[in-house]
Rosetta silent file (secondary structure, phi, psi, omega in degrees, C-alpha in Angstrom):
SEQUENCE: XXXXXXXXXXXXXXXXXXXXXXXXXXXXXXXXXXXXXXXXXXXXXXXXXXXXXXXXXXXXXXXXXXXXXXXXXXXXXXXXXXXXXXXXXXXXXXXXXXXXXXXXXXXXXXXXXXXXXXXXXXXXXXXXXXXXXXXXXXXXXXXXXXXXXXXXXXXXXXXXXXXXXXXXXXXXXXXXXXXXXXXXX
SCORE:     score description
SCORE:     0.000 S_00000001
   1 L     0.000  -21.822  171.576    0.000    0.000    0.000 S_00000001
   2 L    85.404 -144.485 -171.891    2.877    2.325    0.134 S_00000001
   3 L  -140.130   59.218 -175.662    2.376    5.288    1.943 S_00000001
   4 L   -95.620  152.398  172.896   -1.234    6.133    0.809 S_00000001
   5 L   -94.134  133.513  155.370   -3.729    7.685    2.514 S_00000001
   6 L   -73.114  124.772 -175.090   -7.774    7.169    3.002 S_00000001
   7 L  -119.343  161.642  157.718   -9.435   10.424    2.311 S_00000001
   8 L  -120.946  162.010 -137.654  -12.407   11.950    2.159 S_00000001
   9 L   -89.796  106.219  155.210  -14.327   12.052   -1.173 S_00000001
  10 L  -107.420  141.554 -173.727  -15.696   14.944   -2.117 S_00000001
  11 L   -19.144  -75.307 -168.083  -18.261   15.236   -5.004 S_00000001
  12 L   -62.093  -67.271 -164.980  -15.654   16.782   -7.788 S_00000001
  13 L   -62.477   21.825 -179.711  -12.924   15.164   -6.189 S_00000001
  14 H   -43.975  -69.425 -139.700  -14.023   11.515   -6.581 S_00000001
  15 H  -101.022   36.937  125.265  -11.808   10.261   -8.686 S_00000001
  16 H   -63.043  -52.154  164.490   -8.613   11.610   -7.171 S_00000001
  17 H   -57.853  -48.926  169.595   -9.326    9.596   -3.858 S_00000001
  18 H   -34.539  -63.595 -166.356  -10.190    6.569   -6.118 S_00000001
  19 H   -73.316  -27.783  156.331   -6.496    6.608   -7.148 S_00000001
  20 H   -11.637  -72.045 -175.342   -5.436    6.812   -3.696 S_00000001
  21 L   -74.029  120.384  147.641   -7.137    3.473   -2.711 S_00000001
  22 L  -146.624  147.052  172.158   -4.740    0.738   -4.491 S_00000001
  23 L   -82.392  179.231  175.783   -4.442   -2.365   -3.218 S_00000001
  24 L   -95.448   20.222  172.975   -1.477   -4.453   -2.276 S_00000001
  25 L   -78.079  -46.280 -141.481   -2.527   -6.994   -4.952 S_00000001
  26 L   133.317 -150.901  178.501   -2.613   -5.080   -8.003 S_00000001
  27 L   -96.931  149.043 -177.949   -5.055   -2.711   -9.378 S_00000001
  28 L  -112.613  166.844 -173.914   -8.510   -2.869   -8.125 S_00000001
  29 L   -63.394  150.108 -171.279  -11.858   -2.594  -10.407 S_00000001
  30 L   -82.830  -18.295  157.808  -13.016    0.853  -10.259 S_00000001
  31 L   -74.191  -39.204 -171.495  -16.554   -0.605   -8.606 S_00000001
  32 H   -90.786  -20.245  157.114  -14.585   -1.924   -5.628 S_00000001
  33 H   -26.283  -77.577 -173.610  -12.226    1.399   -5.505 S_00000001
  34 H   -54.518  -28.831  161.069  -15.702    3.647   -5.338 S_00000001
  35 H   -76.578  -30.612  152.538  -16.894    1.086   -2.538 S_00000001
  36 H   -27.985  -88.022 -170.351  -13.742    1.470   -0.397 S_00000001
  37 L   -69.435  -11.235  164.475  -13.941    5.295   -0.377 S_00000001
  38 L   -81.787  -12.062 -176.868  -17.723    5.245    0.288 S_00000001
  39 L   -94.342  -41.052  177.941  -17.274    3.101    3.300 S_00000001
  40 H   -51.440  -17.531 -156.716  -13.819    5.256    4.318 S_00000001
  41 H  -119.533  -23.730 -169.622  -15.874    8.539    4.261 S_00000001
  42 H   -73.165  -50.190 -146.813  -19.619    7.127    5.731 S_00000001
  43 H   -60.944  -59.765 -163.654  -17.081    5.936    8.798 S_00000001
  44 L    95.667   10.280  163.411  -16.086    9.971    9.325 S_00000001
  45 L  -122.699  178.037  164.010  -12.826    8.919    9.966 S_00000001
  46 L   -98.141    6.275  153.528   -9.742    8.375    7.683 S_00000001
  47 L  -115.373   28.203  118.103   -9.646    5.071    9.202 S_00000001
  48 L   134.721    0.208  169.487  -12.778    3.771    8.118 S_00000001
  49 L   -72.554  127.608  121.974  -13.623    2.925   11.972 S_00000001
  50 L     4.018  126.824  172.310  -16.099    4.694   13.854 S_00000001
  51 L   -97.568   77.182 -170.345  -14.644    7.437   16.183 S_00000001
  52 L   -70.085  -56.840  169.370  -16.161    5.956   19.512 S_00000001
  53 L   -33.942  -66.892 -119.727  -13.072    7.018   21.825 S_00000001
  54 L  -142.116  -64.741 -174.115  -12.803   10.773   21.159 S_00000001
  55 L    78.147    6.248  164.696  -16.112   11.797   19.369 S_00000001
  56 L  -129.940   87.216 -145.671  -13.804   13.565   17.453 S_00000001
  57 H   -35.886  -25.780 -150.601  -13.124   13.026   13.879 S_00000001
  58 H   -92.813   -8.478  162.244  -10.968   15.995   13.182 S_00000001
  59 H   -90.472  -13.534  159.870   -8.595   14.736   15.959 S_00000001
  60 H   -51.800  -51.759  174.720   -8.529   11.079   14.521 S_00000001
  61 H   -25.058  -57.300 -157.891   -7.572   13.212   11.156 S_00000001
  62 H   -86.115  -25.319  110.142   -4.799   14.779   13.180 S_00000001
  63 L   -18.589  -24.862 -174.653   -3.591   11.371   14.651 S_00000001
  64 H   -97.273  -41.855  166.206   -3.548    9.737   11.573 S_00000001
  65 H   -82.754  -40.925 -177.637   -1.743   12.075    9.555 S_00000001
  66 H   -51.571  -94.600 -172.363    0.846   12.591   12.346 S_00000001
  67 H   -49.956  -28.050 -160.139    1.471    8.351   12.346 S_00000001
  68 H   -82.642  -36.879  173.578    1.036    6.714    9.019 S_00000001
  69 L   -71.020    9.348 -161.843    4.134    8.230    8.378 S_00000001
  70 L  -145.222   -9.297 -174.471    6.005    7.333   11.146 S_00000001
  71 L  -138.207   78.713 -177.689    4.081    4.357   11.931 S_00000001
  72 H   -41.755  -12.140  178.000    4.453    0.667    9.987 S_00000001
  73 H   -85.589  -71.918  179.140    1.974   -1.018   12.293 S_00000001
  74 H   -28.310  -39.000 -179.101   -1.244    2.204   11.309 S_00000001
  75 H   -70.287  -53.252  176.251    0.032    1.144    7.615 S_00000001
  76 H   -43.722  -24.662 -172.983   -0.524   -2.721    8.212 S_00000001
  77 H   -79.549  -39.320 -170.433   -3.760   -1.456    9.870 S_00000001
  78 H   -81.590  -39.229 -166.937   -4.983    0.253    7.489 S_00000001
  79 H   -47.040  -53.381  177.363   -3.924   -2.138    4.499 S_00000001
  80 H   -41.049  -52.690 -173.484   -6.166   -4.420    6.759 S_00000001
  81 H   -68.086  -55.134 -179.170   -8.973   -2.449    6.941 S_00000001
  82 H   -74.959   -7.298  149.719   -9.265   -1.363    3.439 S_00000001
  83 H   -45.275  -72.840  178.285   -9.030   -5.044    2.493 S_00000001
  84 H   -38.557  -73.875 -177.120  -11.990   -5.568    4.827 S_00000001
  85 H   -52.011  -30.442  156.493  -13.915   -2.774    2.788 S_00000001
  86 H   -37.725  -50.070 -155.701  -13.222   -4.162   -0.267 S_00000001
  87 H  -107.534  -27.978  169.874  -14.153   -7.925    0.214 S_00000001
  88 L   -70.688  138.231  176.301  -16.713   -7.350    2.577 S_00000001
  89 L   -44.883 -158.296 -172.108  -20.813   -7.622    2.129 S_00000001
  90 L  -103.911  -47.223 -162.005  -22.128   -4.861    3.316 S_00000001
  91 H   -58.328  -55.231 -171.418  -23.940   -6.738    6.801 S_00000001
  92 H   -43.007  -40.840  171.472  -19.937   -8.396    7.428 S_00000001
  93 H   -43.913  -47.333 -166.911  -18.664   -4.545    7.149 S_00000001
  94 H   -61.816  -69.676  152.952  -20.927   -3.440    9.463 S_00000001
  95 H    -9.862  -55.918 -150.688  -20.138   -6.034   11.875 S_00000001
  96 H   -89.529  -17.758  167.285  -16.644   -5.616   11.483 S_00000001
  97 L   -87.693    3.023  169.312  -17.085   -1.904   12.108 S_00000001
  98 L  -114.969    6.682  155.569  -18.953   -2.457   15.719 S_00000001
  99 H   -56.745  -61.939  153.493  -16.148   -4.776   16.627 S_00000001
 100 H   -29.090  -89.952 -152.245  -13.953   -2.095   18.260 S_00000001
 101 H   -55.506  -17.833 -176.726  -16.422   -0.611   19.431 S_00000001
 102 H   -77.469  -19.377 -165.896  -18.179   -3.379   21.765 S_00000001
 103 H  -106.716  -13.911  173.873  -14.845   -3.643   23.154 S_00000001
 104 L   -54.106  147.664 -171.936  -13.822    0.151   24.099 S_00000001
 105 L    57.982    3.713  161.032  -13.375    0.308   27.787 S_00000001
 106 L   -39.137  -42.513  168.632  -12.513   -3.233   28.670 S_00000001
 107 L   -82.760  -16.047 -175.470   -9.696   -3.144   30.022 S_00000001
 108 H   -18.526  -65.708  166.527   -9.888   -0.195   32.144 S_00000001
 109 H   -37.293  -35.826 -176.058   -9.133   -1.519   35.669 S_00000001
 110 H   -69.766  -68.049  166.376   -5.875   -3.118   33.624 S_00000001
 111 H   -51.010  -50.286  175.661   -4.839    0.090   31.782 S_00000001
 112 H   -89.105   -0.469  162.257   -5.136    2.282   34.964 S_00000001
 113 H   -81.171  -83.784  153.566   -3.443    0.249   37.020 S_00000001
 114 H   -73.821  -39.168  177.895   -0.716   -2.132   35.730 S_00000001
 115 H   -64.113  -31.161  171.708   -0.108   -0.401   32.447 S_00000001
 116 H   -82.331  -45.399 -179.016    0.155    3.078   33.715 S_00000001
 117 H   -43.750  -58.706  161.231    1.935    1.934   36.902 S_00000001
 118 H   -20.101  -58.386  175.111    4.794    0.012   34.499 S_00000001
 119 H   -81.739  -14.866  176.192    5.189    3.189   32.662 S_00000001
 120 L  -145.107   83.150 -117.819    4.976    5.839   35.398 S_00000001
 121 L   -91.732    1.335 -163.984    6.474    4.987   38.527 S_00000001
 122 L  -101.348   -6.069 -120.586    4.706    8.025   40.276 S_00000001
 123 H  -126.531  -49.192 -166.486    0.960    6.413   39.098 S_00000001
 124 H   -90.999   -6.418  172.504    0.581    3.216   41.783 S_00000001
 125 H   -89.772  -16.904  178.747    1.339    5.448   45.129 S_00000001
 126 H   -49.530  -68.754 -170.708   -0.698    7.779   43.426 S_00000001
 127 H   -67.670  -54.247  159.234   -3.682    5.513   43.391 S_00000001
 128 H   -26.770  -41.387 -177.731   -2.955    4.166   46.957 S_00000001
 129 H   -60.136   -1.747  176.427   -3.000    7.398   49.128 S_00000001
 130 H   -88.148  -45.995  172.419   -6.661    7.354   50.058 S_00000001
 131 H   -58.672  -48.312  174.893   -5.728    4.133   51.754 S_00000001
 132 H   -71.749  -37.809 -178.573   -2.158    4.265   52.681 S_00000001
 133 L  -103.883   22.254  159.258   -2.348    7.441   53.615 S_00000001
 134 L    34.537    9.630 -178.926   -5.762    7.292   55.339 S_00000001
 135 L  -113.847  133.885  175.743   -6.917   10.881   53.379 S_00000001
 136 L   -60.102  160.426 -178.914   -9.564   11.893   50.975 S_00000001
 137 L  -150.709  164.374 -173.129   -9.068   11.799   47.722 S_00000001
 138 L  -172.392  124.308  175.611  -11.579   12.385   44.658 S_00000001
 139 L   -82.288  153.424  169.798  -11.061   11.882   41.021 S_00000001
 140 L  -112.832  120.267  172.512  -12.564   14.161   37.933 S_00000001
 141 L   -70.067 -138.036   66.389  -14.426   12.136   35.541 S_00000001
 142 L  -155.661  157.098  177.643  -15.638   13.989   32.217 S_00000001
 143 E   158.316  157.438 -158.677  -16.423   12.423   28.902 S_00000001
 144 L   -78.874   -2.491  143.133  -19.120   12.090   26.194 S_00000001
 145 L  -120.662  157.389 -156.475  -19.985    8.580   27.832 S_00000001
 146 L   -94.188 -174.510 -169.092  -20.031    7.687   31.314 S_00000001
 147 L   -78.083  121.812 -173.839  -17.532    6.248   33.607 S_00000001
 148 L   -69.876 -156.216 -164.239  -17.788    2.401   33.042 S_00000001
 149 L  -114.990    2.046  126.629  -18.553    0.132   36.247 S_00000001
 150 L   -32.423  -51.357 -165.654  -15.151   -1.291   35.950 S_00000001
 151 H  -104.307  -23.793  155.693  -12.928    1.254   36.499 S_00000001
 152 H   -38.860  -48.801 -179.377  -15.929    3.238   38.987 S_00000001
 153 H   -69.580  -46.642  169.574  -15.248   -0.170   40.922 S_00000001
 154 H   -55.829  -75.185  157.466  -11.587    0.122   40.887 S_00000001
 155 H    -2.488  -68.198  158.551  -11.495    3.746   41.902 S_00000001
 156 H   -62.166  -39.879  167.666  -13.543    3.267   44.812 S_00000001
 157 H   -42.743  -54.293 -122.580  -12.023    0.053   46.217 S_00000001
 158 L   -86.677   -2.197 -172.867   -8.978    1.903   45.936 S_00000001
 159 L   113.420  -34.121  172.561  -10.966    4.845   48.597 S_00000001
 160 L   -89.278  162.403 -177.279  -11.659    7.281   46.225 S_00000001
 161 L  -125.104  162.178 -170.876  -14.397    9.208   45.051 S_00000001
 162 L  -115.841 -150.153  162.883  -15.533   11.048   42.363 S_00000001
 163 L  -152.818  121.979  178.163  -17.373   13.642   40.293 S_00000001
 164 E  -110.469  145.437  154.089  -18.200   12.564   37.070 S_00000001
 165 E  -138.205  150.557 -148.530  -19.393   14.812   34.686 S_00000001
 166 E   149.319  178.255 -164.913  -21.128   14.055   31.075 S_00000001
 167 L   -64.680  -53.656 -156.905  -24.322   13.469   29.484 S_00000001
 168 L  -108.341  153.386  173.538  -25.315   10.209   31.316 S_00000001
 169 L   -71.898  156.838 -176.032  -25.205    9.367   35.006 S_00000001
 170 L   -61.309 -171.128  170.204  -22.153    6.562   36.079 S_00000001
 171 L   -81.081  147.353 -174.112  -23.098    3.532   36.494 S_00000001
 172 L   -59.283  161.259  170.742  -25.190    2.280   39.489 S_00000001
 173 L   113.809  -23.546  158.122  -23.496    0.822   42.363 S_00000001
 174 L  -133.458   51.312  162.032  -21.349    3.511   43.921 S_00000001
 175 L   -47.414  -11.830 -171.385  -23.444    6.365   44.291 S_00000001
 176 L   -97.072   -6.713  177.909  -22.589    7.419   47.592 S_00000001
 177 L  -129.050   22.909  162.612  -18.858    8.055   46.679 S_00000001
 178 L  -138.329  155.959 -147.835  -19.251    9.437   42.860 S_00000001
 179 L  -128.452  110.385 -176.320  -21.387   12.916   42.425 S_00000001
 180 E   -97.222  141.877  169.809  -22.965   13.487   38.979 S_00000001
 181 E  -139.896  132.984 -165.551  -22.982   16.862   37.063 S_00000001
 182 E  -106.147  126.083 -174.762  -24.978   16.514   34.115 S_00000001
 183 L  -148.613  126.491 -170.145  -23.427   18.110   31.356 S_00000001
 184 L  -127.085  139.666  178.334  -24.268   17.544   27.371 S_00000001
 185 L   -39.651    0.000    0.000  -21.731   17.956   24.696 S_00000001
């Protein structure tokens, strides 16, 4: 794939994007080319994914262009992906484009905890003082979805409490130590 980009297709500019898309096969038919870039641009991202994380395409844009140049895995990714738009039906596409997403926030308890800890040696006494140190402590939530009941459960074990603020209330189960401010994007 080189060091091509997914773009998005504007009317007059159709067939500029078209040459864009090439596969790492050969040349592709100019029907699956025009399906490619209609599924790259319906996503609202340049990687043809849903922007679930962020809620904000023009900083995938700005993430994307920053790395594909600098980043041989984001190329492999995408070569993946636009394969996937190519070959897929429309229902498998679909599918393949709510996989990520069913899976955002899984790890949380994992990520703030051993992954951050590993990397920032300041991060696990951090989470410890409301216990080791017997003192309140109280985290700021905010975010265009709410704080899942993973890492709300983790938080809290750990003593602290929070304020979340966003559209939706957290999840039930530790209301008495997290404090909702309803706020919509």
């Amino acid at each position: 794939m080189g060091k091509s980009k997914a773009k998005e297709v504007a009317p007059d500019d159709d067939d500029e994007a078209l040459e864009e898309i090439t596969s790492v096969e050969g040349k592709w038919s100019l029907e699956e080319r025009q399906r490619v870039a209609e599924r790259i641009e319906a996503s609202g991202t340049p990687l043809g994914l849903p922007d679930a994380a962020f809620d904000a395409p023009s900083m995938v844009q700005d993430a994307y262009d920053a790395m594909i140049q600098k980043s041989p895995g984001v190329e492999v990714m995408m070569e993946a992906i636009l394969q996937a738009a190519r070959r897929m039906d429309a229902e498998n596409w679909q599918r393949f484009q709510q996989i990520p997403l069913l899976h955002v926030h899984q790890d949380d308890s994992t990520v703030h905890s051993n992954l951050f800890a590993q990397n920032e040696p300041s991060w696990r006494p951090l989470l410890q003082r409301p216990k080791k140190r017997k003192q309140s402590c109280a985290f700021l939530h905010m975010g265009t979805a709410p704080m899942t009941p993973v890492l709300a459960d983790f938080l809290t074990k750990l003593g602290w409490s929070g304020i979340c603020v966003g559209p939706m209330k957290p999840p039930p189960g530790n209301e008495d130590l997290l404090q909702f401010v309803h706020l919509d994007p």
